[in-house]
VEXTORMAR-753824 format. One record per residue (C-alpha): x, y, z. Coordinates in steps of 0.25 Angstrom, whole numbers, plus 5000, padded with zeros to 4 digits. Layout:
<atoms>
XYZ ...
</atoms>
This chain:
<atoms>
514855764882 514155834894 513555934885 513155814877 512355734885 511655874893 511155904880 510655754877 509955754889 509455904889 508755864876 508155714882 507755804895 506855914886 506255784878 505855714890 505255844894 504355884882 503855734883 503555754897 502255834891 501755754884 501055604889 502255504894 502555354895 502655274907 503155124907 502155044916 502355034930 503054884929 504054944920 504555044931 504354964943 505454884937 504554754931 505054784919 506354734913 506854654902 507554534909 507654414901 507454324912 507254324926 508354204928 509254304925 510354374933 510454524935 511654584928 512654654937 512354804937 513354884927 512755014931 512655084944 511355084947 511355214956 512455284947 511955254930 510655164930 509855294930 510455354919 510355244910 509455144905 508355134915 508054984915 507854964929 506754874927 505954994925 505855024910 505754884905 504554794903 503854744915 503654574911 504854554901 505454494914 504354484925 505254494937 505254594946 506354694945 506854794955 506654944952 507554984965 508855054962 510154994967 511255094975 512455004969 513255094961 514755074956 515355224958 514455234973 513755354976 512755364988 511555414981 510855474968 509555524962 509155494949 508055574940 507455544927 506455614919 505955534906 504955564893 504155434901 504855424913 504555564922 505255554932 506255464937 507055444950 507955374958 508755404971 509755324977 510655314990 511455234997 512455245009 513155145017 513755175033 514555085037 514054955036 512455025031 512055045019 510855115016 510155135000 508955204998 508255224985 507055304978 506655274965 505255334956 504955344941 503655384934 503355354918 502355444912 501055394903 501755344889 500255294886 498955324895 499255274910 500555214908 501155294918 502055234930 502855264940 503355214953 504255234965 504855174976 506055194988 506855094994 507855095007 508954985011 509754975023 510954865023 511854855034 513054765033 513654705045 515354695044 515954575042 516754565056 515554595064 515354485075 513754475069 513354435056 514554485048 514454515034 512954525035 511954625028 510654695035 509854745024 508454825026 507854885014 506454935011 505954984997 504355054992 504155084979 502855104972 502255114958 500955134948 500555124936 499255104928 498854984918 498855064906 498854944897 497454904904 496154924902 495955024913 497455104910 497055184921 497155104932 498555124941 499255024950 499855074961 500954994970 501654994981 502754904986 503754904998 505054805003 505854805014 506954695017 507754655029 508754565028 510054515034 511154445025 512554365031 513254325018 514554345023 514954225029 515654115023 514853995029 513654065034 512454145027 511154205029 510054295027 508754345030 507754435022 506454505027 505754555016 504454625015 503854685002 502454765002 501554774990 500254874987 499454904974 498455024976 497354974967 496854864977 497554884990 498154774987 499454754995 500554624998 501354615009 502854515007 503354465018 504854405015 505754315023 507054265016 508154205025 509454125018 510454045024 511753965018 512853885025 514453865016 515153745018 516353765009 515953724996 514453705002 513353825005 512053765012 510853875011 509353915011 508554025008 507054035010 506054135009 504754175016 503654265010 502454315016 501354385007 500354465013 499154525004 498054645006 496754654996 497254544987 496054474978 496254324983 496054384998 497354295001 498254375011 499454315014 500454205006 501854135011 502954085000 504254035005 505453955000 506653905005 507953864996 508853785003 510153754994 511453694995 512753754986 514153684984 515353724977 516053604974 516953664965 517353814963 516753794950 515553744954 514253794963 513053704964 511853734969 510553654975 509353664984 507853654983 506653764984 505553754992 504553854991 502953894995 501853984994 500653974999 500053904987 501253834981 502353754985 503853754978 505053654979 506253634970 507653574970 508653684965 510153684960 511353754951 512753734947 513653834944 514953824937 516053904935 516553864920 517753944920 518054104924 516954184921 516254054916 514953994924 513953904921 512753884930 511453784931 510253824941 509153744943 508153834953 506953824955 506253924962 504853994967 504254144964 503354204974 502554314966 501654384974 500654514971 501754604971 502754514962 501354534953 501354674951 502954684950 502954584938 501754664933 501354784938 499854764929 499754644935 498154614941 497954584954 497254454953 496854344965 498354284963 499254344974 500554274971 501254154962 502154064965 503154044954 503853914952 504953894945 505053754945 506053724935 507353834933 508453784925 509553894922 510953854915 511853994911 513154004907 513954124912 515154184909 515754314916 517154394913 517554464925 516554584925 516454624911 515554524904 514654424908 513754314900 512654224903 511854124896 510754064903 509553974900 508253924908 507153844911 506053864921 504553784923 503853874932 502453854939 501553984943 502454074933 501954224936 501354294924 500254414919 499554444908 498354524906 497354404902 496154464909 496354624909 497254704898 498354764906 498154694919 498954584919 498354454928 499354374937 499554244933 500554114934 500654004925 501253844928 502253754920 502953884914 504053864907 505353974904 506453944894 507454044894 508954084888 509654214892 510854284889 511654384900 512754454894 513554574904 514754644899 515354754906 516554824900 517054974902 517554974888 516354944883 515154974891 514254874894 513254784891 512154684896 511354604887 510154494894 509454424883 508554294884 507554194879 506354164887 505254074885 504154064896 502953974895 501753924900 501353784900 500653794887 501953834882 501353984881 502354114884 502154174898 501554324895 502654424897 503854334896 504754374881 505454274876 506654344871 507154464880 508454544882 509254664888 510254734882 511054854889 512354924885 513055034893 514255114892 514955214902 515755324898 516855384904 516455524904 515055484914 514355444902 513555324899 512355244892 511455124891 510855044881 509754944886 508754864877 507754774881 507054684872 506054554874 505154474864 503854384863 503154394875 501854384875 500654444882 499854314886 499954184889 499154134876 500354194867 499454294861 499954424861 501354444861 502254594865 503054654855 504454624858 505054734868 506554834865 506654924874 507855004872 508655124881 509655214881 510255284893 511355374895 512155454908 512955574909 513755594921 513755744922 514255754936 514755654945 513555674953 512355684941 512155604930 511255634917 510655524909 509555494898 508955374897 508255334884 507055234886 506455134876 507255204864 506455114854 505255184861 504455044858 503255014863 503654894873 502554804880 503154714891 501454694895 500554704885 499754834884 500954904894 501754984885 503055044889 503555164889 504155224875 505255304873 505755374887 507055484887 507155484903 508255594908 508855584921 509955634930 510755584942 511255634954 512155544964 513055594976 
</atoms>
């Protein structure tokens, strides 16, 4: 079987070489900075991981959110790799060479003293030209340091010190514009310090100090966040008193309204009680501001527990997005910089019912539905420039949505996730919001062998999205199908192909920014 899979990927190794002559394909920059990914909806819940991260997710399908399209779901994904892994090991380095993708890497490590633990993390990837300028590639390091303080200490027992820092940078050029030449370059840095006590029975709090830098090269353009997020909650028995709040100040350099500086805050106090074991209710209100709008809501759910395994749940939750210039960019990365600096979402309305039903850890189930009416609803569409893509927000939207989650996790038989939805986004002319399909879903299947063998199946798929407010042009539906495989060949190295947009269609998640066809990436492991 060894001799098997060597020669496979001896054979993929010598394609990917002769390719590497001639002229390559490079997904845009959004779809490697992790903006693109087929989510069905942004109320959904992330599915538990199946896979060590640091151990498998190289070596099979890379849908990190870095191969996927950018605005089939328009939230910002994390491209960060995590250092959970289910057989522990304290580190790893993970190459990849591709048709496209030339190179790739990842390193990984993290060791824990005592009551310290410390993660640090490397990560770059370049895509070659598939078509003139459409090359991309970005990079980035990140660094945290959690310190936890024992549960008989006579200060602050149980609680977490966490300080983390993290930089990564990307460019790319608006090959799908009328000057394909020109190339964004950015910049973006975090660091958080925090301290967390959850460990009481009657007591808890927490405090965040947050602080986010932003830059783009092509104007000097550069943004400054400024975060403070404190919580507090107070348990009677059967009763749990709380508030959260958030404080964020935005400081700006060489933006075109000449406006520096912007405040948002909100705070969300909330009251919870258990009246039966069955039973968890929830309600409070939500007051929030900027330095243009203001926002307040009453809020609520009810949870019941049906039977084992069996849960119902109804959320009423209001809420508020901030988006600033850098939440722009993340969302799309050929976005325009425009004289709007940042947008205040409102969800106004947020009606979520689901049912749920779980068994033990080897399948899960969910069917969901929802409603929101939203004011300053954050949107792009190229109306003034082909390819570059204005900033714009729309009132009175409406979003109708129906999903279903489905987990199973069996050794028997592999496993297998599937999220598939209905979503309907309109304006108040009843008009589809540009970039938002209405029919979208995610399919994986894996299996693990015995012998240190495995592989993954992923399919995306999305349907009648359209281009422009007016409904005019509409995007061919998207598929997106991959295959990856792995090979322990040592306990310490692991050899894998990864076989990207088999279909080798020509996917458009922004009009005019085709994706990358066809890509064999080859890649091996080493871990200690």
């Amino acid at each position: 079987m060894k001799k098997l899979f060597l020669i496979i990927v001896l054979a993929a190794s010598l394609k990917v070489a002769a390719q590497s002559e001639q002229k390559s394909i490079e997904l845009p920059d959004f779809v490697i900075t992790g903006r693109q990914s087929v989510e069905v909806l942004s109320a959904q819940k992330s599915k538990p991981e199946l896979i060590s991260t640091l151990s498998k997710e190289f070596f099979v399908p890379q849908y990190s959110p870095e191969e996927l399209p950018l605005l089939i779901e328009s939230d910002l994904k994390s491209v960060h790799p995590s250092i959970i892994a289910e057989d522990f090991f304290d580190g790893n380095v993970n190459i990849g060479v591709g048709s496209q993708t030339f190179p790739a890497g990842e390193f990984n490590l993290a060791k824990s003293f005592g009551n310290y633990l410390v993660k640090a993390s490397a990560w770059g990837k370049n895509v070659k030209q598939y078509i003139d300028n459409a090359g991309f590639n970005n990079s980035g390091v990140s660094l945290d340091n959690e310190f936890f303080i024992g549960t008989k200490s006579n200060f602050l027992p149980g609680a977490k010190i966490k300080l983390s820092g993290a930089y990564s940078r990307e460019s790319s050029k608006f090959f799908g514009s009328l000057t394909p030449s020109f190339e964004r370059k950015t910049d973006r840095a975090s660091a958080i310090l925090s301290l967390a006590d959850n460990y009481s029975q009657r007591f808890n709090f927490g405090i965040d100090l947050k602080g986010n830098f932003f830059s783009m090269e092509e104007n000097d353009l550069t943004e400054k966040k400024l975060g403070l997020k404190p919580f507090a909650a107070v348990k009677f028995g059967k009763f749990e008193i709380g508030a959260e709040g958030f404080y964020q100040k935005q400081i700006l350099e060489n933006n075109l309204s000449g406006v520096d500086d912007y405040d948002f805050y909100f705070v969300n106090p909330y009251l919870k009680v258990s009246p039966t074991k069955d039973v968890i209710l929830l309600g409070g209100v939500t007051y929030a501001s900027n330095s243009n709008n203001t926002f307040f809501s009453p809020f609520g759910s009810i949870q019941y527990l049906v039977d084992n395994g069996i849960v119902l749940q109804a959320d009423y939750k209001p809420a508020v997005n901030n988006y600033t210039v850098s939440d722009f960019t993340a969302k799309n990365y050929y976005s325009a910089n425009g004289l709007i600096d940042n947008i205040l979402n409102e969800v106004n309305v947020d009606l979520k019912v689901s049912f749920r039903f779980d068994y033990e850890k080897y399948f899960s189930f969910m069917l969901w539905s929802e409603y929101k009416k939203e004011d300053g609803y954050l949107y792009f569409e190229d109306a003034s420039q082909k390819g570059i893509f204005n900033v714009l927000r729309a009132d009175d939207v409406k979003t109708t949505s129906l999903g279903i989650n489905f987990l199973m996790n069996n050794n028997g038989f592999g496993y297998f996730m599937m999220n598939a939805g209905y979503n309907k986004v309109t304006d108040s002319k009843d008009k589809l919001i540009p970039y938002n399909p209405k029919f979208s879903a995610d399919i994986t299947y894996g299996y693990d062998f015995d012998f240190g063998a495995g592989a993954k199946a992923v399919y995306k798929f999305a349907q009648d999205s359209y281009a422009n407010l007016l409904n005019t042009y509409k995007l061919n539906s998207y598929h997106n199908l991959s295959l990856g495989v792995y090979y322990k060949l040592f306990e310490a190295i692991t050899l894998s192909a990864d076989f990207q947009n088999i279909l080798n269609r020509s996917n458009f998640a922004l009009r005019y920014y085709e994706e990358k066809p066809f890509d064999i990436i080859v890649g091996v492991e080493y871990r200690w």
